[in-house]
C-alpha positions in Angstrom: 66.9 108.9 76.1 67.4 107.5 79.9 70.9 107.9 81.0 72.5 105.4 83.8 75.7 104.1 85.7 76.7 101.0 85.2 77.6 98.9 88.3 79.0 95.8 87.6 80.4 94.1 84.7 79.0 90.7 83.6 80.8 89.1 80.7 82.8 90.2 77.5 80.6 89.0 74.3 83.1 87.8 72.1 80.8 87.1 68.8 81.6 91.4 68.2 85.2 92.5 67.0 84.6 95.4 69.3 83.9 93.4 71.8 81.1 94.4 74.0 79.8 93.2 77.3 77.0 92.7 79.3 76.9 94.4 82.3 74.6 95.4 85.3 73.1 99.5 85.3 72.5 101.2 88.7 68.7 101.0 87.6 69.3 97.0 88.1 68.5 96.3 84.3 71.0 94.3 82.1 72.1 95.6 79.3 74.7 95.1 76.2 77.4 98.0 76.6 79.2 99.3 73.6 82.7 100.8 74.8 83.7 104.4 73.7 87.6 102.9 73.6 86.7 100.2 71.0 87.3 99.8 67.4 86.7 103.1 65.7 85.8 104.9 69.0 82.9 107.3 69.1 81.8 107.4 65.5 81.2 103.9 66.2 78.9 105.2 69.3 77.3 107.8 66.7 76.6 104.9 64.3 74.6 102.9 67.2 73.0 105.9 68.6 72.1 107.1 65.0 70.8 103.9 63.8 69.3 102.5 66.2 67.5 105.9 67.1 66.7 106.7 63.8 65.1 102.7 63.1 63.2 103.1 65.7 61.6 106.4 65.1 60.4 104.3 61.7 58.5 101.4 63.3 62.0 99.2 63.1 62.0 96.6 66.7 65.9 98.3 68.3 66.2 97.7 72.0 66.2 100.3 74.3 69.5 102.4 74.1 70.4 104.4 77.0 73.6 106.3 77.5 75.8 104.9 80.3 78.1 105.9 82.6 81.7 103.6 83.0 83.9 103.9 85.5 87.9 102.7 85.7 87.6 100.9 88.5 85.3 98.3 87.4 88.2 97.2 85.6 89.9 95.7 88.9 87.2 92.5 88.9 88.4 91.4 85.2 91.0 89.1 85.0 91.6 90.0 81.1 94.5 92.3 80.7 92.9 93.5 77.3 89.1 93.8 78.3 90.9 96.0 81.7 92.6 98.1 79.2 89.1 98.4 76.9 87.2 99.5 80.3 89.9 102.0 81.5 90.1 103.6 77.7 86.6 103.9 77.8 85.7 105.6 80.9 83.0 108.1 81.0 80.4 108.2 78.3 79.2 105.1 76.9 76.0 103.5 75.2 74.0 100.3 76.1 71.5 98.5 74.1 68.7 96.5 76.7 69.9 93.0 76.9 67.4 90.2 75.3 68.1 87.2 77.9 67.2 84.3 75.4 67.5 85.8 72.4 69.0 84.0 69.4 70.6 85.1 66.0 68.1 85.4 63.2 68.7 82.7 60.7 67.2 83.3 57.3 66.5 79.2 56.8 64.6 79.0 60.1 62.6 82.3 59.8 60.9 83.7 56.9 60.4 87.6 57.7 57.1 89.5 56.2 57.9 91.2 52.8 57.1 94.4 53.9 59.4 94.2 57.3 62.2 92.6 55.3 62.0 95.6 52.5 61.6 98.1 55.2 65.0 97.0 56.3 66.7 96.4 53.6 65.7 100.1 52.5 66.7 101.6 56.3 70.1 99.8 56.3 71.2 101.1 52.5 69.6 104.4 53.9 71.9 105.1 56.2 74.8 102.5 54.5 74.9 99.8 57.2 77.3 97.4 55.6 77.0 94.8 58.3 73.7 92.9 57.8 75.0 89.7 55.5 74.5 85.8 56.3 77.5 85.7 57.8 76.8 88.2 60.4 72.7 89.1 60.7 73.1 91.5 63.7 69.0 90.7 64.2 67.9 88.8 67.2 64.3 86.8 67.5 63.2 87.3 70.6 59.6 85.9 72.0 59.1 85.3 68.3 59.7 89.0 66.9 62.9 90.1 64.8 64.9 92.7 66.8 67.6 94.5 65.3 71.2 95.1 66.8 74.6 96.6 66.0 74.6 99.9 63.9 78.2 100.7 64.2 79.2 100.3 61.6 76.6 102.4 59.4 77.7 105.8 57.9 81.0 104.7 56.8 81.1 107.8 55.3 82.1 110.0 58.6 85.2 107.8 59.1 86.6 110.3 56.1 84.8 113.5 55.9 86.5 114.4 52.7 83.9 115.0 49.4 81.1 114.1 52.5 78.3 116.0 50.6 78.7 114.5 47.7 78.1 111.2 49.1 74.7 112.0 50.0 74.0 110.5 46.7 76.0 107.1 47.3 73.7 104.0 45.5 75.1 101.8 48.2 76.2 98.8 46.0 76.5 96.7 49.3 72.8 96.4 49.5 73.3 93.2 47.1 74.6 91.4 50.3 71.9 92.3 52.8 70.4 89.0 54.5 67.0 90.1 53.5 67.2 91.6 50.5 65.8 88.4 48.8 62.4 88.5 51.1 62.4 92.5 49.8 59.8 92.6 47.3 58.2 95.4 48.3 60.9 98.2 48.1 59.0 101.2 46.8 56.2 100.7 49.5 59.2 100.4 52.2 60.3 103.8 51.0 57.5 105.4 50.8 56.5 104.3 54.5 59.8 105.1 55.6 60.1 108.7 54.1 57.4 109.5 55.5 58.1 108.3 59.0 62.2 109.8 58.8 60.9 113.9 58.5 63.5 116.3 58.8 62.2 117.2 62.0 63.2 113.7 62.9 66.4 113.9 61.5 67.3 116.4 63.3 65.7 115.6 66.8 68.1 112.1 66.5 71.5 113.9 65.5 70.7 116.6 68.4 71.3 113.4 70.5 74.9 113.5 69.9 77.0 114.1 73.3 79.6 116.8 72.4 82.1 114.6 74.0 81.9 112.1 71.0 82.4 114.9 68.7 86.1 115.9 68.5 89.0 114.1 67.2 91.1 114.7 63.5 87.5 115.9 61.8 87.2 119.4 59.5 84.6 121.1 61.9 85.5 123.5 64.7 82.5 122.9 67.1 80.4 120.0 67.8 77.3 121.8 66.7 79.1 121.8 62.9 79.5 118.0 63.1 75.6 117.9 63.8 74.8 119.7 61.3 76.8 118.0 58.9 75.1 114.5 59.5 72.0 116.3 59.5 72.6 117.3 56.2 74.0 114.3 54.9 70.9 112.2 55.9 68.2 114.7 55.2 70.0 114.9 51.9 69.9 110.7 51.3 66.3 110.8 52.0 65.4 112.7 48.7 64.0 111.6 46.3 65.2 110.0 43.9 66.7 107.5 46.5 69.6 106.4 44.5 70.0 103.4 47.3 66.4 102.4 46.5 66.9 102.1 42.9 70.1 100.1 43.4 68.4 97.9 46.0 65.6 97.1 43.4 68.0 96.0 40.6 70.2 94.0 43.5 67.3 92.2 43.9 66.2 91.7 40.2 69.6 90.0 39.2 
């Protein structure tokens, strides 16, 4: 993954509750910054990097994420006491999805996705328990006529509480029943299989290594960063055995 500065803050997006922004990197790309000081903080970072990392090592469309640099004093242009306050809580390390100028929200009655992308991502998101792909908020993108997915933070709701964490590997992810595309899913065991094969342990554990040790402290039972990595390791090298419990409760979401 590149790393970069950022040099000039754009906009707030205010669709998000964590409220990102656009801003301008020192490599003179755009991109869409998620702030360390938002929200839930770095596990929400983890989530993005995680996801979005992870999807695209599967054939899943992510935009480029790079880790980027924030400074406090970009805060001084901002007029907005509370997106000043965001930027100076969240100086240091950040990460940036590439911005899609033009892009709009995927909308299920407009765009009719391919059975096999749709399962793909239906099986990816109850994989690693993304609960925030509904009608109400997609988090896709079409841009130049392809789906693009966005916004992974708040997947692995499970590290937000690490208690009984292993035995949640096994989670059937009851959610599923509101993903956006689970209706277009009809091809759920080929997904998997795809998918499996594509998300190796190797894989796994290449992803989690990604992990900056700065986003891996706070009130959690683990001593060291490299225990934390290890523990998400686990816990998705464990979710991808079979049997998928997800899968199975995916299939009979869509059957009722």
């Amino acid at each position: 993954m590149r790393s970069i500065a950022a040099t000039r803050y754009v906009t707030p997006l205010r669709e998000g509750g964590s409220l990102p922004a656009i801003v301008e990197g020192d490599d003179d790309g755009m991109y869409v910054l998620k702030f360390r000081g938002a929200g839930q903080g770095p596990r929400a970072l983890i989530a993005e990097l995680l996801g979005g990392e992870l999807a695209r090592a599967a054939g899943l469309p992510v935009p480029e994420i790079v880790f980027i640099t924030l400074e406090a004093d970009l805060a001084r242009t901002e007029p907005d006491p509370e997106i000043q306050a965001l930027i100076q809580a969240s100086a240091g390390l950040n990460l940036a999805l590439d911005y899609l100028p033009g892009s709009i929200m995927f909308d299920p009655v407009v765009t009719r996705p391919d059975a096999l992308l749709a399962s793909r991502i239906v099986w990816f998101d109850a994989f690693i328990t993304n609960v925030d792909r509904t009608a109400r908020n997609t988090n896709m993108l079409m841009w130049h006529r392809q789906l693009w997915l966005i916004d992974h933070g708040a997947a692995l709701y499970f590290h937000h509480s690490w208690d009984g964490w292993r035995e949640r590997t096994g989670d059937r992810f009851p959610m599923v029943k509101s993903h956006v595309l689970l209706p277009f899913a009809s091809k759920l065991r080929e997904a998997a299989e795809q998918m499996t094969a594509y998300l190796t342990p190797e894989i796994v554990r290449e992803k989690v290594a990604l992990i900056p040790d700065a986003w891996l402290t706070g009130d959690g039972p683990f001593a060291s960063p490299q225990q934390y990595r290890s523990a998400y390791a686990e816990y998705l090298t464990q979710r991808l055995q079979a049997p998928q419990a997800f899968l199975e409760e995916a299939i009979r979401a869509l059957s009722v």
